[in-house]
Each structure stands twice: as structure tokens, then as C-alpha cells.
Steps between C-alpha positions, in 0.01 A plus 500: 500500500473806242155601661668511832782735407210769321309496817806573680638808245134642515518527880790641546403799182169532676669568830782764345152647327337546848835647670499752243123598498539536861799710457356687252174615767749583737672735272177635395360536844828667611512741208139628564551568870787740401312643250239599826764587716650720253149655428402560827819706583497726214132576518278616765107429579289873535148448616294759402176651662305334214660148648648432185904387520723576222838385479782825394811405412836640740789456273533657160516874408516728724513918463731612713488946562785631328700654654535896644656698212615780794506765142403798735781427715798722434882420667622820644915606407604382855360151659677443790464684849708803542708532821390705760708646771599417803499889638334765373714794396479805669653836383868542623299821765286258640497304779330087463215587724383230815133403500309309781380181467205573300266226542224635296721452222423098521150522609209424349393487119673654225281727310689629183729215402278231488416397142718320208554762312622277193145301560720177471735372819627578826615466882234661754590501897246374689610670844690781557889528559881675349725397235856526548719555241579129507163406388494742250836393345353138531165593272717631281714248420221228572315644201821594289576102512205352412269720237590481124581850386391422169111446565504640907575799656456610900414874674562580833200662729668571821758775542898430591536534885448836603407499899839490720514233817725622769707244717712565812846329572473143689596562864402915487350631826183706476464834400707672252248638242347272180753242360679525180272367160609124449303438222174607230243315458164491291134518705237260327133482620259225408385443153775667345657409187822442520596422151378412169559240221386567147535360126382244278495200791246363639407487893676133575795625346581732707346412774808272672747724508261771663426250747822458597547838548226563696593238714812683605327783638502649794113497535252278350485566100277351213503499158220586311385583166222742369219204480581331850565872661145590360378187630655470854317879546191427348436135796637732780219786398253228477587324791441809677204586332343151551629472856155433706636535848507850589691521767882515366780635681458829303125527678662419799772769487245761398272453741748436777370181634581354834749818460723340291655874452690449793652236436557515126735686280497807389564394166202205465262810576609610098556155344301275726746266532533439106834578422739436838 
């Protein structure tokens, strides 16, 4: 009958109807729980002491420092290292003189050559030790490799190798007077700079490359610059300062406890075993 076929037309419209409300809440439901999620990560929840929480807002503007204008920093005529020697010249009437070994040379703390003199970067040596003309030669070309000459420039702190090192033949008998000089080299003590990097860079720019070349030292090296050389100073006087045990191996020295100064050298009775 007609009726039948109405009944059956408005079923099957109210059915597509409630398929499509349904769909519709899902959609709805979906679409607000992104909206959450998406709040949530680009806001944050601060409690503060009065217990009220406000909601502040991550993403957006954001004032970035500008950055360093370097306008008081001038680039000097030459940029690169200049060469140093391998032998110190001597007047045609003279004679290269021998020295001894010279220990003292190495030891302990450097007192004159210890500060950046540019107030920027640098390579400090952390123990004591010589630089052959082979190091030199590899600072030098190090640096001459990787600075740009248009905004950087480098200075040397160390002088070219100036005390002689005398080797005998392989196989010589004993006796026979001082050997022949072999070779020069350059005496470094402990915190001495070694060389400095200056210009309109900033401290991660430059500091790689140092670290490479420090690495290839013949002693343990750092690089530092004027804040973190400051700041490395500044703990190790407070840590001294603050230190609440008071007996340290420079009490102990002085005092001669147990008799260590029998046993100890002569050299921890100046230093107390700071620098080795």
C-alpha cells in the first residue's frame, strides 16, 4: 500500500538523520579536544603565593637582545700570526751559548703573562711544559686557517724558542764535554697565555678551532675568555676561602706533619703541590 512505502522512506531519512547527528558530535567532540591539547602546550599554569593561577601564553612575540655591535673594536693592519724563528740569531762574534736544564723555567705559576690582554679570547696552559718549534708553526697555521681576517685578528704572548737543548750522538761513550745544541725550544709555566683571539666574534665562534689547538699541545691547555677566566678564579678563591677543613696539604707542609719534609719535594714546599 501507499502508507506502507511512506513509513518505509521516513525510516530510512530518519536513520541517515541520526548517522549524521552522530557524526556531527564526533566531529565536534574531536575538534574541542584539539583545541585543549593545543592550549595546554602553548600555555603554561603559574601559581602564585596569593593561590591564584593565571594562564600566560608561550608562543607569540618574543624580544630577542640584539645583537653585540663590537663598534669599539678596531682590526689591526696585520691579522694573522707572524712567524717566529726557529733559532735565535746571534752576532756573527758570538758563540750559541749551552744552558742546563733549567727546570724552574716550567715550574710553578706564571706571574706576568697571565691576563687577556685584548679582554676577549684565548689559550691558557694549565700545567707547565716547552714548545717546540713544531707547535709553534702548528698555532700558527691552526689560527691562519680558520679566523676571518676581515672581522678577527690573533697576537702571540709567548716568545719564539730561545733556550738551546743539547743531544749527544746515538751509540757515544761517556765523557767528552756537553753535546752539540739539537734544537730551541720555548719554556711555559702554568697559567700562561699562550695566544690571543680578538675581533668582532663572539666566544662560540672561535671557540672550536682554539680547542683544537689546544688539544694538540704538549701539556694540558684551555681556552678561555675574559668572563669564564674571571669566573674560574673567582670559585677557586672562594672555594678556598669557604673551605671548612683546615687541615690541607699546604697546613700540612708548613707545619711538617708526620715529617712529611722528608719525604716530599722540594718543590711542593713553594707550591704545595698546586701546580706539578
Amino acid at each position: 500500500m501507499w502508507w506502507q512505502g511512506l513509513f518505509t522512506s521516513i525510516s530510512v531519512t530518519g536513520s541517515c538523520c541520526v548517522s549524521i547527528f552522530l557524526t556531527f558530535i564526533m566531529a565536534v567532540a574531536l575538534l574541542s579536544r584539539l583545541i585543549c591539547r593545543n592550549l595546554s602546550l602553548n600555555t603554561k599554569n603559574i601559581s602564585a603565593t596569593t593561590g591564584v593561577t593565571t594562564w600566560l601564553q608561550k608562543a607569540g612575540y618574543q624580544n630577542f637582545p640584539a645583537p653585540p655591535t663590537y663598534g669599539d673594536i678596531e682590526i689591526p693592519e696585520r691579522q694573522k700570526l707572524r712567524f717566529l724563528s726557529k733559532v735565535p740569531q746571534y752576532p756573527p762574534s758570538i758563540r750559541p751559548p749551552k744552558m742546563m736544564k733549567r727546570l724552574d723555567l716550567i715550574r710553578g705559576e706564571e706571574e706576568i703573562h697571565r691576563d687577556l690582554i685584548l679582554k676577549q679570547y684565548g689559550i691558557i696552559a694549565k700545567r707547565g711544559g716547552v714548545l717546540r718549534f713544531g707547535h709553534i708553526e702548528m698555532i700558527r697555521l691552526g689560527i691562519a686557517r680558520k679566523i676571518d681576517v676581515n672581522k678577527m685578528y690573533a697576537i702571540w704572548r709567548i716568545d719564539a724558542p730561545w733556550k738551546p737543548v743539547t743531544r749527544r750522538g746515538q751509540g757515544k761513550r761517556m765523557g767528552g764535554g756537553k753535546g752539540a745544541i739539537d734544537h730551541y725550544v720555548t719554556p711555559i709555566k702554568a697559567e700562561r697565555i699562550i695566544i690571543e683571539v680578538g675581533g668582532k666574534c663572539s666566544f662560540e665562534e672561535v671557540k672550536p678551532f682554539l680547542k683544537m689547538i689546544a688539544h694538540k699541545l704538549p701539556f694540558p691547555a684551555e681556552v678561555v675568555s675574559q668572563e669564564t677566566l674571571e669566573a674560574s678564579r673567582k670559585e677557586e678563591d672562594q672555594l678556598e676561602r669557604e673551605n671548612i677543613n683546615p687541615y690541607t696539604f699546604k697546613y700540612l707542609v708548613q707545619n711538617n706533619m708526620m715529617g712529611c719534609h722528608n719525604w716530599i719535594r722540594d718543590i711542593d714546599k713553594v707550591y704545595f703541590g698546586k701546580y706539578l
